[in-house]
N, C-alpha and C positions, 0 to 999 in steps of 0.2 A: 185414402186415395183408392178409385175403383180402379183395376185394369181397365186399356182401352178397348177388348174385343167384349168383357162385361158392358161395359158403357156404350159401346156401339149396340148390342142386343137390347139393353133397356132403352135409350134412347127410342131406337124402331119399335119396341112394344110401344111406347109411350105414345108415340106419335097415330099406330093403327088402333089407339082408343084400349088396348089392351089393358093395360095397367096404367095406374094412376101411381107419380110421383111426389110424395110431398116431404119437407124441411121438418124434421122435431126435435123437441129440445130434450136433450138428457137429462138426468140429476147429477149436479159435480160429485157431489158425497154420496154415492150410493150405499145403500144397506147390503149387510153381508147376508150370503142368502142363509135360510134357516135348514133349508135340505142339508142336512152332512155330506152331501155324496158329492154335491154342487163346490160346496166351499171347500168339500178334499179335491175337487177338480182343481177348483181354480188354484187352490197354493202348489198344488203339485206344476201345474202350467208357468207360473205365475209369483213373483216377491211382491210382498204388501202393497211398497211404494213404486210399483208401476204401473205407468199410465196407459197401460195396455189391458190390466188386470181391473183397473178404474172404470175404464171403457167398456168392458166384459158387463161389470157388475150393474152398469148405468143400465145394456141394453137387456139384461133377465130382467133387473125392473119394471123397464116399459115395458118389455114382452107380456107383465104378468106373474113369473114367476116368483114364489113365496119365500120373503125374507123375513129377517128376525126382528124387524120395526114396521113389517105392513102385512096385513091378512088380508086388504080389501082390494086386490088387484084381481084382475083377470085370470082366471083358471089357462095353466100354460098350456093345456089341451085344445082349449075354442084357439087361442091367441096365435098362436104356433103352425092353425093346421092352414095353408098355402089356402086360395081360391081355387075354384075347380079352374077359375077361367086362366088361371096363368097360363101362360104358351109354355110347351117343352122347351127344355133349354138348346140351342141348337149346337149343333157337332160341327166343331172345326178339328180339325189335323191336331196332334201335339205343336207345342212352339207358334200355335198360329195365332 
């Protein structure tokens, strides 16, 4: 679930051509990642069997980032780094 003051911001980028929004599909079983520091992240955050820590793991895969059953993803450096064109994110109040 996106907040609605996120969803209102992307929405209006979307709409002035800004960014583009598209639907992707995770992997349900994702691979544990091969970084130590990554997979000390996530157990430290994170118990095995949540579907929180599932979700994590799904989106460093698509991201790119290197697990212990794939080398041939995307370097999490190109993948990672934003478009110059994103809008700044805008400044509301706390609470708002």
């Amino acid at each position: 679930m996106i907040p609605r003051p996120v969803r209102h911001d992307l929405i209006t980028w979307r709409d002035k051509g800004q960014i583009t929004i598209s639907r992707i599909t995770l992997p349900d079983q994702p691979a544990e990642p091969a970084d130590t520091q990554i997979a000390y992240d996530l157990r430290a955050r994170w118990v095995d069997h949540s579907p929180l820590r599932r979700a994590a793991l799904a989106a460093l895969q698509y991201l790119g980032v290197r697990t212990s059953t794939s080398a041939t993803w995307n370097s999490p450096a190109t993948a990672c780094r934003p478009p110059a064109a994103w809008p700044a994110a805008s400044k509301r109040p706390a609470g708002g």
